[in-house]
MARMARZA-99610 format. One line per field, with one value per residue (C-alpha): residue in one letter; z, y, x negated. Coordinates in pm, 1 decimal, padded with zeros to 6 digits. Layout:
N
r = [A ...] .
z = [Z ...] .
y = [Y ...] .
x = [X ...] .
This chain:
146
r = [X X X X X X X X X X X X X X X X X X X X X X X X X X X X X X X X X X X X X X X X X X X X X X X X X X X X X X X X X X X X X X X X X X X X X X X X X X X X X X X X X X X X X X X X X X X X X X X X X X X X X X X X X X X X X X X X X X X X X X X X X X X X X X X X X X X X X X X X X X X X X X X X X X] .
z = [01253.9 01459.7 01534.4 01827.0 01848.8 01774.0 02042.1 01834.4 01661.0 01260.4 01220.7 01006.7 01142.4 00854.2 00976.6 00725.9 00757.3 00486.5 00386.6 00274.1 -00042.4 -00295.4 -00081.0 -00082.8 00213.6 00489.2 00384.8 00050.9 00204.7 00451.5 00188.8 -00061.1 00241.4 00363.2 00000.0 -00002.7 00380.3 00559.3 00909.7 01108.5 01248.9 00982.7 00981.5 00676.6 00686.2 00428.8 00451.1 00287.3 00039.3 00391.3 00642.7 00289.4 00238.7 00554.0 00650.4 00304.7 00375.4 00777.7 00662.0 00340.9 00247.7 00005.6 -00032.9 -00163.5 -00088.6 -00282.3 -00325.0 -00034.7 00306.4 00447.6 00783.0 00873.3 01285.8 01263.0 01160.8 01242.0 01036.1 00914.1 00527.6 00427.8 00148.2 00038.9 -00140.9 -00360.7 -00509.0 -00568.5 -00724.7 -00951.8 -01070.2 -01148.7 -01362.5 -01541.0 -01619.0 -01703.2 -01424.1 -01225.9 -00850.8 -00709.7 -00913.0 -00849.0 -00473.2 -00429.3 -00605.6 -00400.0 -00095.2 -00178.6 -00314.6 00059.9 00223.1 00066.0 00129.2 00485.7 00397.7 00304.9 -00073.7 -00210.6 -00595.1 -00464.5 -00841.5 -01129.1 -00962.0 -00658.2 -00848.2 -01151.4 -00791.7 -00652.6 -00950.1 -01064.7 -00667.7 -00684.2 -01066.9 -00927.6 -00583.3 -00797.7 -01042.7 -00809.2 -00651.1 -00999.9 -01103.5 -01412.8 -01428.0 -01313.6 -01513.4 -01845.3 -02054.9 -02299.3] .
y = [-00493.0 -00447.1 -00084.7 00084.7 00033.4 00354.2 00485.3 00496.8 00176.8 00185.1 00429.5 00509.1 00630.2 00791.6 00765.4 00958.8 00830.0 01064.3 01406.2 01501.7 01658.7 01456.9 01238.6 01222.3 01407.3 01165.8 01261.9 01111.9 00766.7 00745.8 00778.0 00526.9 00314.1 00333.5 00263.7 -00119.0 -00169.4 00056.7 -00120.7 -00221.9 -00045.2 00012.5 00227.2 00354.2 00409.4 00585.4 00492.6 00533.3 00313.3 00204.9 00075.9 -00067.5 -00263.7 -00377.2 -00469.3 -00642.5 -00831.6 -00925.5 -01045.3 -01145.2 -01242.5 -00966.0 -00721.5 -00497.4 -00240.3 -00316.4 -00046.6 -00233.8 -00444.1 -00562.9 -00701.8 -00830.9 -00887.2 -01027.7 -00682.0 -00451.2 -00437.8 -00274.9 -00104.4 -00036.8 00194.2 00274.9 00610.2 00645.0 00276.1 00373.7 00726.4 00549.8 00262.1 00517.1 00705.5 00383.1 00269.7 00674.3 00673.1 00951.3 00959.5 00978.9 00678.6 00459.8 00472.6 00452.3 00155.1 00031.0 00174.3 -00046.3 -00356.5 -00360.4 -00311.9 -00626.8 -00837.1 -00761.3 -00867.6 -01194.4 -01111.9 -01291.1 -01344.5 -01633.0 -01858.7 -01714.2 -01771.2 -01562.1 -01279.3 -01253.8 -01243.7 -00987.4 -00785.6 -00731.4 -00633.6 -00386.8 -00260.0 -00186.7 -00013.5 00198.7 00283.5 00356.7 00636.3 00764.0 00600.6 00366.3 00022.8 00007.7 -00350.9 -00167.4 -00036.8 00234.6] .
x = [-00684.7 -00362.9 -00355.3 -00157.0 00220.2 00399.0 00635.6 00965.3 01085.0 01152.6 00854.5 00611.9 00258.6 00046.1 -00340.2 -00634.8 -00964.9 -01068.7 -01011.7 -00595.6 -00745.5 -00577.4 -00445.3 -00018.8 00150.2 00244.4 00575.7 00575.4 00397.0 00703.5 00938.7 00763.8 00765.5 01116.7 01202.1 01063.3 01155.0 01413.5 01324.7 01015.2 00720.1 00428.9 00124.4 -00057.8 -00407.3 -00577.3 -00979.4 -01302.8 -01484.2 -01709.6 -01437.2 -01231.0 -01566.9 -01581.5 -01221.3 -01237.5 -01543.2 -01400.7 -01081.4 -01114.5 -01463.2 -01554.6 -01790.6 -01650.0 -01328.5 -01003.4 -00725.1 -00478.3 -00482.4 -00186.2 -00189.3 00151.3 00269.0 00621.7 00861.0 00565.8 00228.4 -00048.1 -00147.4 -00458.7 -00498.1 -00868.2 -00851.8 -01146.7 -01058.6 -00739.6 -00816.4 -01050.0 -00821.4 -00525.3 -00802.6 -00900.1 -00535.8 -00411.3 -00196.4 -00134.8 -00272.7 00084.3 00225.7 -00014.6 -00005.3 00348.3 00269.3 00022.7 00188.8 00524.1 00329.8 00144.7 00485.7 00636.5 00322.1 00461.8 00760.0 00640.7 00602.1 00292.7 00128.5 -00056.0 00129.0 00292.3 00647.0 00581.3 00403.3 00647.4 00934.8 00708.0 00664.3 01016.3 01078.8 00807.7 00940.1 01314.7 01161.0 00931.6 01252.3 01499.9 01272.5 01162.8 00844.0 00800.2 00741.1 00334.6 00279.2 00389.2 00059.0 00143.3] .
């Protein structure tokens, strides 16, 4: 899924797949971003329920799209972010649109970084890294139901 290399290094290439209507600004993914890693070369895509289903199903065996891909290459990588998944799950948890993909957008981010929630030890590590990111740039803890 390795997508072009960007010209400049430490950037962050925003790529829609799908209409911007209710999609965050590319602005506001970049910042979210920077916020879990300052350096390295990462590209956001935002996609359709079609290519999530099918990068899902190519790389990880299901048939079905799921809100994020990460695709790590060393300090440069690839997210993944399939809109209409994620617009639905923030409606089924009564989050708001914004919140829940800085979440996702930071939770993809440290998968590149080598985060995982493959055991209870890694995810709880993973999770509380994800809580103070999301805190320190104003959102609320995304594990806490109200």
């Amino acid at each position: 899924m390795r997508t072009k290399p960007t010209a400049r290094r430490n950037s962050i290439a925003i790529q829609y797949a799908v209409p911007r209507r209710g999609v965050p600004a590319a602005a506001a993914l970049r910042k979210w971003a920077r916020s879990a890693a300052p350096a390295g070369d990462i590209t956001l895509r935002i996609v359709g329920s079609r290519e999530g289903r099918l990068l899902n199903q190519r790389f990880r065996k299901r048939a079905r799209a799921t809100n994020v891909l990460s695709f790590a290459y060393g300090r440069v990588g690839d997210i993944v972010l399939c809109h209409p998944v994620i617009a639905r799950e923030a409606r089924a948890q009564d989050k708001s649109l914004l919140a829940h993909y800085a979440h996702l957008v930071v939770h993809g981010v440290l998968h590149l970084r080598g985060y995982g929630h493959h055991d209870k030890a890694s995810a709880r590590k993973m999770e509380a890294r994800e809580i103070r990111i999301l805190r320190r740039i104003g959102f609320a803890d995304p594990y806490t139901v109200e």
